[in-house]
N, C-alpha and C positions, 0 to 999 in steps of 0.2 A: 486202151492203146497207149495212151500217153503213162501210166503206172506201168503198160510191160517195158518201154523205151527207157525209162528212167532205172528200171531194175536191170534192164541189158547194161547200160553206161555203167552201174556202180559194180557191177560184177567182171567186166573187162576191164576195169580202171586199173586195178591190181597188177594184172598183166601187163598191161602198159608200161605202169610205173617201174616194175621189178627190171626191166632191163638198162635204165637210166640209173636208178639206186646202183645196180651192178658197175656202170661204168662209173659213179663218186666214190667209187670205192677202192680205187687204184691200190693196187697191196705194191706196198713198199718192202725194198729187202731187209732183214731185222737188224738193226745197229750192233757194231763190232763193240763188245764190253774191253773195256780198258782201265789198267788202276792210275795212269797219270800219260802227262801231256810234255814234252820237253819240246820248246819251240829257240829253235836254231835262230841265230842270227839270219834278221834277209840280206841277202844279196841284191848284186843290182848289173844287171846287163847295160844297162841308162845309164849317164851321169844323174845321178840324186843329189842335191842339199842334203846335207850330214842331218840337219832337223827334220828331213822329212825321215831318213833311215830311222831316228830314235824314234819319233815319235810314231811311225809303223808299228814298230816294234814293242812297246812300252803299251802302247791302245790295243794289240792284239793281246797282249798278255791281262790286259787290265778285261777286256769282253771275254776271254775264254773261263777269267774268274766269274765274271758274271752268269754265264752261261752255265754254270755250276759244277765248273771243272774245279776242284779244290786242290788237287797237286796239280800245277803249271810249274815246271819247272825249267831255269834258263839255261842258255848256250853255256855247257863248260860247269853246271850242277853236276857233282858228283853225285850227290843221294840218288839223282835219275836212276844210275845206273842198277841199285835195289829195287825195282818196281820190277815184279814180271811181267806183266801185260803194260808197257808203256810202247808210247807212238811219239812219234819224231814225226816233228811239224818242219821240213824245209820253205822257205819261200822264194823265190826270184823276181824283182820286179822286168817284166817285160818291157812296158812301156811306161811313159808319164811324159805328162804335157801340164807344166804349170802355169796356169790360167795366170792372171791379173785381178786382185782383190778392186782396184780401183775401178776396173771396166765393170768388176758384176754390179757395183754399185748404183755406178752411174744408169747404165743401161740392160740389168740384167738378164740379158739375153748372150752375150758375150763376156769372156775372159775365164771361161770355164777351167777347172783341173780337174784333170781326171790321171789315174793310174791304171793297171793290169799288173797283178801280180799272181805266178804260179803256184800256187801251192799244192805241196805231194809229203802227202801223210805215207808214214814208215814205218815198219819196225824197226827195233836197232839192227837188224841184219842186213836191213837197205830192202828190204823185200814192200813191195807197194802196195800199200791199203784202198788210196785213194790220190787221184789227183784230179785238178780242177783250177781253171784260171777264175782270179775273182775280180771286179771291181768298185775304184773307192772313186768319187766323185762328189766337188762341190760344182753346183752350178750358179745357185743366186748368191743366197750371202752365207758371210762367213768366213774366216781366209782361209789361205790356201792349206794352212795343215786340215781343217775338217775333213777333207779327203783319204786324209789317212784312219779319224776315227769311223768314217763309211766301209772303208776297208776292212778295219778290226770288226766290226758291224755282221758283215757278211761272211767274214771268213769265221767267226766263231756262231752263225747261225746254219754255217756249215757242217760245222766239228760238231755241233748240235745234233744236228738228223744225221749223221752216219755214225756217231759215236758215242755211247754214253757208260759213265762210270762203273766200275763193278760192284761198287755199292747200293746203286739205285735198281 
C-alpha cells in the first residue's frame, strides 16, 4: 500500500509540475536587431540643473556602451546617418524632484531624488519601436546626480532586452 502510494506521487508529480515550468517560461517578443544606437539630446518638460541634463546624458551614453552597444552615436553624429538599421533614442524628462544630499544623510529616509523620463526608441523615419517611461532615483546616500546614473542604469537595461546588435 504504502510502495503503490509513493509510485502514484512520483508519476503525477510530472504532471503537476509541467504546468508551473509552462508558466516560468513566459516567451518574450524576439529583439529588434539594430547596427547602432544615436541618442538625442534630452529634453526636459521640468526646469533641470544644466548638470543634471549632461550628466543624463553622458551616463546614458556611457551604460549603453556597457551594455554592449559599440556604435552609440551622439545628437548631431553624421556617421549615424550610414547605419541602416539604426534607432534614434529620444528622451524627455517628465518629472524631477531634487531631493537634499544633506537630509539623506542625516536621516535617510527623507531628501530623496528621483526623476521620470520618457524614452521612445525610433527609426530615423520617426516610426516608433518602443516607448516606455523610466526611472532614476537616489534615495540614501550619494548626491543628488547618482540618480541620473540609476537612470542611465535602466534605460540601457532597457535597450538591452528589446534590442540587440546585428552582430550578435
Amino acid at each position: 500500500m504504502k510502495r503503490l502510494l509513493q509510485r502514484m506521487i512520483l508519476t503525477s508529480l510530472p504532471a503537476l509540475l509541467l504546468p508551473i515550468s509552462m508558466l516560468a517560461q513566459t516567451s518574450q517578443p524576439p529583439k529588434t536587431k539594430i547596427a547602432a544606437i544615436q541618442v538625442m539630446m534630452i529634453q526636459s518638460d521640468e526646469t533641470l540643473p544644466a548638470e543634471f541634463q549632461i550628466a543624463l546624458y553622458e551616463n546614458l551614453i556611457r551604460q549603453l556602451g556597457k551594455q554592449g552597444f559599440s556604435q552609440v552615436y551622439r545628437d548631431g553624429d553624421a556617421k549615424a546617418a550610414n547605419n541602416s538599421d539604426l534607432v534614434v533614442l529620444r528622451s524627455t524628462v517628465n518629472k524631477f524632484k531634487q531631493g537634499s544630499e544633506m537630509a539623506r544623510q542625516v536621516t535617510t529616509v527623507a531628501g530623496a531624488t528621483s526623476i521620470t523620463i520618457h524614452c521612445k526608441f525610433t527609426k530615423p523615419d520617426g516610426t516608433v519601436l518602443l516607448e516606455s517611461d523610466v526611472n532614476g532615483k537616489v534615495r540614501f546616500f550619494g548626491g543628488n546626480l547618482r540618480a541620473t546614473h540609476d537612470f542611465a542604469k535602466k534605460a540601457a537595461r532597457l535597450t538591452s532586452k528589446n534590442f540587440t546588435t546585428s552582430g550578435s
